[in-house]
PDB file of N, CA, C and O in Angstrom:
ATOM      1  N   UNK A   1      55.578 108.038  71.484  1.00  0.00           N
ATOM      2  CA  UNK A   1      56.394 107.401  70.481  1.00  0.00           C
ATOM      3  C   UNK A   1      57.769 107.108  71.085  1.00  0.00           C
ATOM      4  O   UNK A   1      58.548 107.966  71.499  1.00  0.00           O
ATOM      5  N   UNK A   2      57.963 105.813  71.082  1.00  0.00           N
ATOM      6  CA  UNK A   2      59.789 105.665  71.539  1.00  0.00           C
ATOM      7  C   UNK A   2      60.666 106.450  70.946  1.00  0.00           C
ATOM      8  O   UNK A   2      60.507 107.281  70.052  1.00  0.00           O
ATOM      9  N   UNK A   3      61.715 106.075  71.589  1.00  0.00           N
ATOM     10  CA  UNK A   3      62.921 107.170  70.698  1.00  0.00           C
ATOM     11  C   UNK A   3      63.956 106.242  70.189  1.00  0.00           C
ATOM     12  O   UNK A   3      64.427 105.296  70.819  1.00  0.00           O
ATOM     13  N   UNK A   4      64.277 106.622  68.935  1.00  0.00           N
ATOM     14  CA  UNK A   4      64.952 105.277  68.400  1.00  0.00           C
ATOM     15  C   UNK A   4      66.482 105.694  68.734  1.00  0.00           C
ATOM     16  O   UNK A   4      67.045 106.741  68.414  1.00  0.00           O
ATOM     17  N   UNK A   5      66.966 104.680  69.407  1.00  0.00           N
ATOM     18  CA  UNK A   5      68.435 104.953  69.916  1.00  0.00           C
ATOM     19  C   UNK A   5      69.572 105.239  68.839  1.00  0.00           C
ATOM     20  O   UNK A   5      70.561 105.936  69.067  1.00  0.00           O
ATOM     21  N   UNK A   6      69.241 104.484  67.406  1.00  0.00           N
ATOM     22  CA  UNK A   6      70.067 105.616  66.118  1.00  0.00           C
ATOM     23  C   UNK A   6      70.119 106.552  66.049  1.00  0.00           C
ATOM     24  O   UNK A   6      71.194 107.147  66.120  1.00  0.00           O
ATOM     25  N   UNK A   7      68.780 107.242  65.844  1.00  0.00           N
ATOM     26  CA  UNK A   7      68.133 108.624  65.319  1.00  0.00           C
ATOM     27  C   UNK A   7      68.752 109.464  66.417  1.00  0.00           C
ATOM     28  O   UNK A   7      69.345 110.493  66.095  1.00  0.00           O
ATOM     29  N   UNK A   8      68.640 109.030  67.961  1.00  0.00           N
ATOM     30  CA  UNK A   8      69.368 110.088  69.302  1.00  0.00           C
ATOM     31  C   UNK A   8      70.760 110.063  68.901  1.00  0.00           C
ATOM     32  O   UNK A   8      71.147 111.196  68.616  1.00  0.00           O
ATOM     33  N   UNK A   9      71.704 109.113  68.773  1.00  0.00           N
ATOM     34  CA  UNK A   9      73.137 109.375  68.760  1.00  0.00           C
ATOM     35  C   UNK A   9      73.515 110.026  67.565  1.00  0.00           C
ATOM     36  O   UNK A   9      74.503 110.748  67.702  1.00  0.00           O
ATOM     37  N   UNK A  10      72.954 109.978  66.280  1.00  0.00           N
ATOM     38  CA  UNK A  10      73.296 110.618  65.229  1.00  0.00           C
ATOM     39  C   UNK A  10      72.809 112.487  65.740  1.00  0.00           C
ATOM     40  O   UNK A  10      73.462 113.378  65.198  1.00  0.00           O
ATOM     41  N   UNK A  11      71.926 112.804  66.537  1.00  0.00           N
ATOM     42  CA  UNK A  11      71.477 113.745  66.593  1.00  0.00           C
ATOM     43  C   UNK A  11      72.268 114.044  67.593  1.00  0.00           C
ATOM     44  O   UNK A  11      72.760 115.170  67.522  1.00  0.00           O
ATOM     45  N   UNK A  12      72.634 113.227  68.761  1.00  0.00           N
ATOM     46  CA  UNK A  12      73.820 114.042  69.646  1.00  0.00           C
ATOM     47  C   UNK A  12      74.335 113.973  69.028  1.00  0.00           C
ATOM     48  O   UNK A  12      73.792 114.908  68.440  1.00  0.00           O
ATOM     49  N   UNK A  13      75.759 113.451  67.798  1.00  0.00           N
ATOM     50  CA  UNK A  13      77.120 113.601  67.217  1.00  0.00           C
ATOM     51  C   UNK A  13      76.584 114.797  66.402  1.00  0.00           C
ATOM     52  O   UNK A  13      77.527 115.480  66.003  1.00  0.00           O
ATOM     53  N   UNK A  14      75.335 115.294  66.008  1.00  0.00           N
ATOM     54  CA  UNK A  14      75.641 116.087  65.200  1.00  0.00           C
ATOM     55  C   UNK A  14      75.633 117.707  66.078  1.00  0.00           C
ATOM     56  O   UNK A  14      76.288 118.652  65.639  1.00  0.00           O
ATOM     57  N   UNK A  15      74.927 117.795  67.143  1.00  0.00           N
ATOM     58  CA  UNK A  15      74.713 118.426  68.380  1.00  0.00           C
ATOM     59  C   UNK A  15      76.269 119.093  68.441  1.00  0.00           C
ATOM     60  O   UNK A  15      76.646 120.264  68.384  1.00  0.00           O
ATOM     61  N   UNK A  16      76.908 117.973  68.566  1.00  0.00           N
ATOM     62  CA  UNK A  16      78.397 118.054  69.551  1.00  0.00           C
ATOM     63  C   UNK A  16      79.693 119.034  68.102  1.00  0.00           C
ATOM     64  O   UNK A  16      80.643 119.817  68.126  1.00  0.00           O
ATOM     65  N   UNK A  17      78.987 118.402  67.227  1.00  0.00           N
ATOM     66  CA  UNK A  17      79.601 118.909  66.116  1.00  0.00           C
ATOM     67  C   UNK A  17      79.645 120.092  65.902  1.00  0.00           C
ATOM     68  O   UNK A  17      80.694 120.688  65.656  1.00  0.00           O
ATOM     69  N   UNK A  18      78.166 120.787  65.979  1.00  0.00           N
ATOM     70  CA  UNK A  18      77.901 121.858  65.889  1.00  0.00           C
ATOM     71  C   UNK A  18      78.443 122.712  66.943  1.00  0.00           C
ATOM     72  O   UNK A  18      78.963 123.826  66.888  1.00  0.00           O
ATOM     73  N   UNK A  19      78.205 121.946  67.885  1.00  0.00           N
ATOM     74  CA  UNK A  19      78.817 122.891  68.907  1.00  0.00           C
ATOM     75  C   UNK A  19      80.151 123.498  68.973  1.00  0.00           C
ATOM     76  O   UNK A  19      80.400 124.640  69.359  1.00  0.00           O
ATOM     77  N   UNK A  20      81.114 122.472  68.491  1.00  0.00           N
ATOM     78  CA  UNK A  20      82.243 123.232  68.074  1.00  0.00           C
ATOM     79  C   UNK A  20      82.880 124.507  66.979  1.00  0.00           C
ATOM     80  O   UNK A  20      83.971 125.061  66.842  1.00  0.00           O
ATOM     81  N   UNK A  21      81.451 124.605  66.282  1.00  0.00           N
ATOM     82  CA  UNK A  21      81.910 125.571  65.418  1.00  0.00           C
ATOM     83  C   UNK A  21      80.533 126.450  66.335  1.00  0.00           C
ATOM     84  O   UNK A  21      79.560 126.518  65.584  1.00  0.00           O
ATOM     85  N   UNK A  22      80.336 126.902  67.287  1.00  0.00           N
ATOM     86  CA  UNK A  22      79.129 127.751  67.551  1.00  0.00           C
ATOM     87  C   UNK A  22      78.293 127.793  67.108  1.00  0.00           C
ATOM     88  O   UNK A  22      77.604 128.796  67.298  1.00  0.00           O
ATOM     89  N   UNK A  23      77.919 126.974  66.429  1.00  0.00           N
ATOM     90  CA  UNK A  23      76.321 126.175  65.371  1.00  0.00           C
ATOM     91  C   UNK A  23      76.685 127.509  64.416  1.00  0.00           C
ATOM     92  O   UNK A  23      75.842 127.238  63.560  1.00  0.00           O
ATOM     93  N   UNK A  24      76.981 128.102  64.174  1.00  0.00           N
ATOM     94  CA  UNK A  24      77.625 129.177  62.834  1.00  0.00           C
ATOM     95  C   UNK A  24      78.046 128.185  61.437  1.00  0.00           C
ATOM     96  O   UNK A  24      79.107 127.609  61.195  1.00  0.00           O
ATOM     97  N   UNK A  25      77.019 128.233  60.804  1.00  0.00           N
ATOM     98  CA  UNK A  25      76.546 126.930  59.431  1.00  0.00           C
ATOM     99  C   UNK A  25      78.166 127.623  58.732  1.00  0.00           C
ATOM    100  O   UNK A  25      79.003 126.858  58.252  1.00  0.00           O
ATOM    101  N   UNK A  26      78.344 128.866  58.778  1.00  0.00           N
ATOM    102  CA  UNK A  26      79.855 129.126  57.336  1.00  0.00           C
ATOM    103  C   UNK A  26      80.679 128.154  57.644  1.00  0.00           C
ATOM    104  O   UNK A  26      81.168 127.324  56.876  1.00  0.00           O
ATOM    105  N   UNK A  27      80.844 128.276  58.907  1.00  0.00           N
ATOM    106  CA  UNK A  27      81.872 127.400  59.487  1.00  0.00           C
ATOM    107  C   UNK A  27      82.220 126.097  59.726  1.00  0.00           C
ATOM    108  O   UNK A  27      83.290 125.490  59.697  1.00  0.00           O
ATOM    109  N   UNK A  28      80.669 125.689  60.057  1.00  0.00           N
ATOM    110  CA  UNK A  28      81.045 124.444  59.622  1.00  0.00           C
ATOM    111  C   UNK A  28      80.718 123.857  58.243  1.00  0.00           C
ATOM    112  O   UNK A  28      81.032 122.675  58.107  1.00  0.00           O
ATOM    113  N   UNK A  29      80.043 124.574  57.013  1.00  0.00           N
ATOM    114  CA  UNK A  29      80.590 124.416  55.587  1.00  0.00           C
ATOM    115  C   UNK A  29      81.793 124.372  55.153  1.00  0.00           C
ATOM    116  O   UNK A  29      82.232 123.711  54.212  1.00  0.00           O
ATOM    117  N   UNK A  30      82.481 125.286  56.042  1.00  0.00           N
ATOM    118  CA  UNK A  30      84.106 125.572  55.119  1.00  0.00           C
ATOM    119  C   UNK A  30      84.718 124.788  56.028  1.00  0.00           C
ATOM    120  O   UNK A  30      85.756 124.516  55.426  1.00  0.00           O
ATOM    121  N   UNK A  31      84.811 123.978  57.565  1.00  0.00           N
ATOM    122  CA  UNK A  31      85.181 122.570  58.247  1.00  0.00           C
ATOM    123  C   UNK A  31      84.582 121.374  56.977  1.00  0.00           C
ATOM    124  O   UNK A  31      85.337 120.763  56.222  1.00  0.00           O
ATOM    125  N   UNK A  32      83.515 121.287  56.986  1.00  0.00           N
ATOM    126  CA  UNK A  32      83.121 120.095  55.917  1.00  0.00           C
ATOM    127  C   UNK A  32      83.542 120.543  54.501  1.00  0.00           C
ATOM    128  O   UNK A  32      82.998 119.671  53.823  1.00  0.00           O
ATOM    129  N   UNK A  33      84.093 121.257  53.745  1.00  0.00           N
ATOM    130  CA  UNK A  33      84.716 121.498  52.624  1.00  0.00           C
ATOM    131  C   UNK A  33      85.946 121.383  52.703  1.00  0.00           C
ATOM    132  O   UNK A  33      86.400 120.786  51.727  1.00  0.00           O
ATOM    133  N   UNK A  34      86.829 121.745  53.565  1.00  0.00           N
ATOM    134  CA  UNK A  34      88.204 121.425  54.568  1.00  0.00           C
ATOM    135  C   UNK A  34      88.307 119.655  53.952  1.00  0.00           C
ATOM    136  O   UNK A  34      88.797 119.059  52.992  1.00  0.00           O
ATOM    137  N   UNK A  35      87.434 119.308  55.309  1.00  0.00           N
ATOM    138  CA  UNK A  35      87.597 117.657  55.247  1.00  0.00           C
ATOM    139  C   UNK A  35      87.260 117.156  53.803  1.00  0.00           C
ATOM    140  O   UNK A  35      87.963 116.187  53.516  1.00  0.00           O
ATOM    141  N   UNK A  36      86.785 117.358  53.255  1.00  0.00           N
ATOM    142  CA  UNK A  36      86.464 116.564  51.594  1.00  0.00           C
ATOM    143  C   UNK A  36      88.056 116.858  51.155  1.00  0.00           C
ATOM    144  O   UNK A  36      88.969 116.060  50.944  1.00  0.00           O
ATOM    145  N   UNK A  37      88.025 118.203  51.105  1.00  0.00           N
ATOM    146  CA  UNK A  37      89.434 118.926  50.444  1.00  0.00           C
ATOM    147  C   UNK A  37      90.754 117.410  50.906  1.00  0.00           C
ATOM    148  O   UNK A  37      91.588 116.956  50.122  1.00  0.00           O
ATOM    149  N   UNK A  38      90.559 117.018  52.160  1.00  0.00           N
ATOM    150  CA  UNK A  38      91.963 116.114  52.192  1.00  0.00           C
ATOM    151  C   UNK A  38      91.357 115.053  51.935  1.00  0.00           C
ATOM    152  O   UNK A  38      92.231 114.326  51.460  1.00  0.00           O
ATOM    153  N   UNK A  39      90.373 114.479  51.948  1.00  0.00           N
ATOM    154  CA  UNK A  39      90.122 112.914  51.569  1.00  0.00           C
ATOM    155  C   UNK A  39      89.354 111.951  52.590  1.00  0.00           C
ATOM    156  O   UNK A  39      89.343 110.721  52.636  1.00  0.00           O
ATOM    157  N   UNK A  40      88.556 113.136  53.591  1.00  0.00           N
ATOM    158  CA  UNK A  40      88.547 112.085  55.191  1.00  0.00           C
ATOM    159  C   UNK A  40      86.927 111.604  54.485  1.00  0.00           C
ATOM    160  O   UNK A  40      86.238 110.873  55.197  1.00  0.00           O
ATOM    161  N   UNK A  41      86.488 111.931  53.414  1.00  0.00           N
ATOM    162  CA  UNK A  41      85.327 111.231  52.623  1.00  0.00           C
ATOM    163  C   UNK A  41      84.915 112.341  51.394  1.00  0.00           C
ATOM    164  O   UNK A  41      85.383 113.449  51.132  1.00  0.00           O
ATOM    165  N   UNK A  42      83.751 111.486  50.717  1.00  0.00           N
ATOM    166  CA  UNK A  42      83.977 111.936  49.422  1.00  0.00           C
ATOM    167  C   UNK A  42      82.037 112.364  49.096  1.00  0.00           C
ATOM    168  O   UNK A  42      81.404 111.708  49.923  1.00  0.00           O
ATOM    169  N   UNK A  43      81.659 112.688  48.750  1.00  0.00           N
ATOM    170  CA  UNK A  43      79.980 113.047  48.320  1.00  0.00           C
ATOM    171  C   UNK A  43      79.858 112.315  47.162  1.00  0.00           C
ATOM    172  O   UNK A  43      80.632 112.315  46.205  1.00  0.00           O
ATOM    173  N   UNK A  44      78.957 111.764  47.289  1.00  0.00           N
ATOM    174  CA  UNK A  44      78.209 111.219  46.419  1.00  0.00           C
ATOM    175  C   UNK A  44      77.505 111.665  45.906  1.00  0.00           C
ATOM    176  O   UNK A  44      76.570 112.280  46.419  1.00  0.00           O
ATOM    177  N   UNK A  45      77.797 111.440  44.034  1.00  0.00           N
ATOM    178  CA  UNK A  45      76.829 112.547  43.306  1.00  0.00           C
ATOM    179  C   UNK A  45      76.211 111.280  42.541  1.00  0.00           C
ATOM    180  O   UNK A  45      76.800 110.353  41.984  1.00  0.00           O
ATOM    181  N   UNK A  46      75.016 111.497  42.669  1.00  0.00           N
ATOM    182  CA  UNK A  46      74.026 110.507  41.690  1.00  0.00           C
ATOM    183  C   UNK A  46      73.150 110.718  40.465  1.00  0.00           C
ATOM    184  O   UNK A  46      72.546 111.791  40.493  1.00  0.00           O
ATOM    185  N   UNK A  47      73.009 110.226  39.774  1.00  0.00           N
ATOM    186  CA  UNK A  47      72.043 110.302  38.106  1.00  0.00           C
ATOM    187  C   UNK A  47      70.941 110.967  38.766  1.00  0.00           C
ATOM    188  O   UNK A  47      70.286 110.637  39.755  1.00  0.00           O
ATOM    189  N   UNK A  48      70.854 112.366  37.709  1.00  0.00           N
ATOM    190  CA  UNK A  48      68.941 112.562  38.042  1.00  0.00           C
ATOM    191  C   UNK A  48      68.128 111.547  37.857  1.00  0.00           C
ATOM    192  O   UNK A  48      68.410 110.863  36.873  1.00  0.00           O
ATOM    193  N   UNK A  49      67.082 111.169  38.556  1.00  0.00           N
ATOM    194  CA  UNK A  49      66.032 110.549  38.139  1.00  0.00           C
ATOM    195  C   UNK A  49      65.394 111.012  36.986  1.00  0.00           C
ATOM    196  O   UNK A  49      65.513 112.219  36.777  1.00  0.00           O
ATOM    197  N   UNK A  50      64.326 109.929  35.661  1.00  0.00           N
ATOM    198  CA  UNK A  50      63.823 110.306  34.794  1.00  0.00           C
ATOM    199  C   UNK A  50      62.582 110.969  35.678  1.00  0.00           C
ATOM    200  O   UNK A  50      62.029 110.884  36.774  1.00  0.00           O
ATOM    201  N   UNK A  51      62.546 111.603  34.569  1.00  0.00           N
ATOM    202  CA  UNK A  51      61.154 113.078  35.146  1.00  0.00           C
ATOM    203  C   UNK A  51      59.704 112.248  34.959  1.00  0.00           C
ATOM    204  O   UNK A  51      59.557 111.711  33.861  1.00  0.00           O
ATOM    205  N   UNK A  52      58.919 112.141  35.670  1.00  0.00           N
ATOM    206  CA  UNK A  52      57.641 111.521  35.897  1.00  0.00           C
ATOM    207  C   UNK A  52      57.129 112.133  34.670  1.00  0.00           C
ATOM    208  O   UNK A  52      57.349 113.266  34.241  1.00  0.00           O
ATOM    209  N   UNK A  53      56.026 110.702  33.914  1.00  0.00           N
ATOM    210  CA  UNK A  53      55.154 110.970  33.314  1.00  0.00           C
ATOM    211  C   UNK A  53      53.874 111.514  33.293  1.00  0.00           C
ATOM    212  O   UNK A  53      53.262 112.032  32.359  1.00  0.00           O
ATOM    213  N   UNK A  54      53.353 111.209  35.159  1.00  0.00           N
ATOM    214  CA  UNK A  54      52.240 112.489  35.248  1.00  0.00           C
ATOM    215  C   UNK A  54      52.130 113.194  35.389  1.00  0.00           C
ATOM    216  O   UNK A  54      53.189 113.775  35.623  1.00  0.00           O
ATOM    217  N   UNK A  55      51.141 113.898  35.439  1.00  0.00           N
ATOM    218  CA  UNK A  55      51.036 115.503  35.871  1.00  0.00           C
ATOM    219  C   UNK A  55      49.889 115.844  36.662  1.00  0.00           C
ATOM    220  O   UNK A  55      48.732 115.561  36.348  1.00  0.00           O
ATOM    221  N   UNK A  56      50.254 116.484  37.736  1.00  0.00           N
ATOM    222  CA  UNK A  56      49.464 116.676  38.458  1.00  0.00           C
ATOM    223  C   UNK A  56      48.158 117.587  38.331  1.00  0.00           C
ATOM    224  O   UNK A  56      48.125 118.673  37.751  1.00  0.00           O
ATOM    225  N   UNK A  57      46.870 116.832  39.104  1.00  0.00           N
ATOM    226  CA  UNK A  57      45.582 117.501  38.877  1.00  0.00           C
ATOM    227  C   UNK A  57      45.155 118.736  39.100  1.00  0.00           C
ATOM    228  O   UNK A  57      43.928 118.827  39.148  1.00  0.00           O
ATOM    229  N   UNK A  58      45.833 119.849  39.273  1.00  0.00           N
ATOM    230  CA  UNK A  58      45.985 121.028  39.062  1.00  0.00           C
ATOM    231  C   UNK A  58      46.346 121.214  37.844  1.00  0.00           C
ATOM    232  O   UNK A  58      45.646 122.182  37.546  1.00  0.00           O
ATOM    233  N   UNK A  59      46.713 121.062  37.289  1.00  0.00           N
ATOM    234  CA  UNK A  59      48.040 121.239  35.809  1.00  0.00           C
ATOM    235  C   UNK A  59      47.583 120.663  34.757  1.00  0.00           C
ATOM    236  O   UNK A  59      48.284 120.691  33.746  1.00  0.00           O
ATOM    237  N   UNK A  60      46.045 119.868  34.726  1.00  0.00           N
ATOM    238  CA  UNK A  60      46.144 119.125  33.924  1.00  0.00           C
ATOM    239  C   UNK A  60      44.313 119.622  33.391  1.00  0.00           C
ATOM    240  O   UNK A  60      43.340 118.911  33.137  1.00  0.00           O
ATOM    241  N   UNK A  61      44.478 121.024  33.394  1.00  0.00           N
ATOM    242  CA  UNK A  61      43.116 121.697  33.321  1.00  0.00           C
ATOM    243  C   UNK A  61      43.268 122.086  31.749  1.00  0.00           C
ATOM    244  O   UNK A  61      44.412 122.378  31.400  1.00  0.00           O
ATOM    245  N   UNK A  62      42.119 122.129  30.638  1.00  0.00           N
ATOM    246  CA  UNK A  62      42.176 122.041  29.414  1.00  0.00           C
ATOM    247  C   UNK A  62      42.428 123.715  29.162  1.00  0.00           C
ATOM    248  O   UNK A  62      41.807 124.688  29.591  1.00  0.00           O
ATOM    249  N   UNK A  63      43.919 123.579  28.051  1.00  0.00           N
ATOM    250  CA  UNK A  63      44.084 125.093  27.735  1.00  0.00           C
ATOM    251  C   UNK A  63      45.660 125.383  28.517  1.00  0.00           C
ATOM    252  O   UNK A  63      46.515 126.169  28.109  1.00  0.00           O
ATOM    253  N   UNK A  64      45.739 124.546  29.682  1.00  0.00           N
ATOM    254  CA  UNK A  64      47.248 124.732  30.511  1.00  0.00           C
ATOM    255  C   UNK A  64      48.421 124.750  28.991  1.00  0.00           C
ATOM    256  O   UNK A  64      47.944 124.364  27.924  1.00  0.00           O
ATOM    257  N   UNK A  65      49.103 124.964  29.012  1.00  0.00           N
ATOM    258  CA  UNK A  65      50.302 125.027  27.841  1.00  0.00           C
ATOM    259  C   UNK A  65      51.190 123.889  28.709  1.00  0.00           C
ATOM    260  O   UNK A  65      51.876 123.334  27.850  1.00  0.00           O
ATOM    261  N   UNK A  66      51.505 123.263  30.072  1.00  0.00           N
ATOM    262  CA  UNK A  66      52.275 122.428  29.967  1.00  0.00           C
ATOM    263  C   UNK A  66      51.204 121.018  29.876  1.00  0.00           C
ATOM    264  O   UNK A  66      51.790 120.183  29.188  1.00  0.00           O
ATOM    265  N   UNK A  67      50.459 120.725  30.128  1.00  0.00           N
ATOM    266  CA  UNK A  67      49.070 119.937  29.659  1.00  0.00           C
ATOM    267  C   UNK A  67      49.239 119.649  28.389  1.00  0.00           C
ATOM    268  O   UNK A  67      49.404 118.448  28.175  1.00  0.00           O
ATOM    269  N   UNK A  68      49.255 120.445  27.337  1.00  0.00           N
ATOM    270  CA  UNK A  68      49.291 120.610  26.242  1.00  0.00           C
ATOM    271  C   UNK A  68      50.612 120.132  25.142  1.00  0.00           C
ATOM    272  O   UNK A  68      50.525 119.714  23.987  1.00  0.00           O
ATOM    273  N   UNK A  69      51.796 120.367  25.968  1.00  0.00           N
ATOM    274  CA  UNK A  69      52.842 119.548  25.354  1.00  0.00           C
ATOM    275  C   UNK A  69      53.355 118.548  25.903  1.00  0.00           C
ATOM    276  O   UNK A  69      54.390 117.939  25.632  1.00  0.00           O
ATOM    277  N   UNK A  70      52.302 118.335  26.991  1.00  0.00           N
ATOM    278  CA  UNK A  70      52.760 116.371  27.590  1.00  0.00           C
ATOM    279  C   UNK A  70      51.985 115.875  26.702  1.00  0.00           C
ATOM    280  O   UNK A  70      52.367 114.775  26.302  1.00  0.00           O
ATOM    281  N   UNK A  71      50.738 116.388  26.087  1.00  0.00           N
ATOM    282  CA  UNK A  71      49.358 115.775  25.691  1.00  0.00           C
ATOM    283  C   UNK A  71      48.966 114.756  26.540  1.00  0.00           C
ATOM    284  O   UNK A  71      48.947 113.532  26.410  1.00  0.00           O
ATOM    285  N   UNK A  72      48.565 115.731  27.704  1.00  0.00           N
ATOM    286  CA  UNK A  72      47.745 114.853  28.953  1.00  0.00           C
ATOM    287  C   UNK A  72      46.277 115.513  28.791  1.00  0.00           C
ATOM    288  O   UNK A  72      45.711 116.606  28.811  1.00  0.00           O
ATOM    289  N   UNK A  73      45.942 113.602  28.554  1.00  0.00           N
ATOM    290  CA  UNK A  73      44.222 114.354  28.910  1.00  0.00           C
ATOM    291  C   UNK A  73      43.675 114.113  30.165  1.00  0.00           C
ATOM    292  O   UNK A  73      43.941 113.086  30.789  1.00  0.00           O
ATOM    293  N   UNK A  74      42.873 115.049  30.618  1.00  0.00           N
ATOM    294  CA  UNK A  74      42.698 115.572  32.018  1.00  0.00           C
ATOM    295  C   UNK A  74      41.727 114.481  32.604  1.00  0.00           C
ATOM    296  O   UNK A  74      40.942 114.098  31.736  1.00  0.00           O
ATOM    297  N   UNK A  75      41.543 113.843  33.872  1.00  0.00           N
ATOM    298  CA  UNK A  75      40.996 112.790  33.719  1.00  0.00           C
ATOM    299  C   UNK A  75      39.279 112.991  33.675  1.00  0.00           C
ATOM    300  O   UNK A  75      38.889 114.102  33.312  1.00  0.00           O
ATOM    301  N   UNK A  76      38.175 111.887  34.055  1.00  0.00           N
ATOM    302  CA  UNK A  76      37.233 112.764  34.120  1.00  0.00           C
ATOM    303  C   UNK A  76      36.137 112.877  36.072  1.00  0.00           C
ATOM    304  O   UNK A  76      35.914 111.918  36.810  1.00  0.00           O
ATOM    305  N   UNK A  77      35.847 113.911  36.242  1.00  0.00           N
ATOM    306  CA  UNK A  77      35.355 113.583  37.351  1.00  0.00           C
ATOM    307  C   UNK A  77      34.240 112.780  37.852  1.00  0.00           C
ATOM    308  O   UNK A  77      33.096 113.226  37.774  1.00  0.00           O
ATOM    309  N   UNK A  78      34.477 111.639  38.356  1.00  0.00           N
ATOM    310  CA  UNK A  78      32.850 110.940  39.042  1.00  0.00           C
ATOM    311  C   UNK A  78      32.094 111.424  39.435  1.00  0.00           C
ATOM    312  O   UNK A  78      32.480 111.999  40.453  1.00  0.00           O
ATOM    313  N   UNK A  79      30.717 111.648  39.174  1.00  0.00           N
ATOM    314  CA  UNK A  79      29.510 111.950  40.053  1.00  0.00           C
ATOM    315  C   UNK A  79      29.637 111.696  40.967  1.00  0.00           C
ATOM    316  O   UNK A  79      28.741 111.883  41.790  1.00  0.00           O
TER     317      UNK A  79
END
């Protein structure tokens, strides 16, 4: 598989990053909480998505209680 020349430089800058805090994650949480703190960027918080209407075929066995208050009927199996 090639190597996509984005995916490498984002992975060295993040390499190099780490390296400065001794890959020790507190540290560089409370460096990246630092930087938000003055303004050098901001997180983006987005809308939950609406919650899916199906339910998965495990879950959807007659008698389940969450089955039961989606009122999903379970589908049926092919021969």
């Amino acid at each position: 598989m090639a190597k996509d020349p984005i995916v490498e430089e984002v992975r060295r800058i993040r390499r190099r990053y780490a390296e400065r805090f001794n890959f020790d994650l507190d540290a560089i949480y409370a460096d990246l909480k630092e930087r938000e703190r003055r303004g050098e960027f901001s997180v983006v918080y987005r809308q939950p998505r609406p919650a899916r209407t199906t339910v998965a075929a495990s879950q959807q066995r007659p008698g389940n209680r969450l089955t039961e208050r989606l009122q999903v009927t379970p589908k049926k199996r092919r021969a």
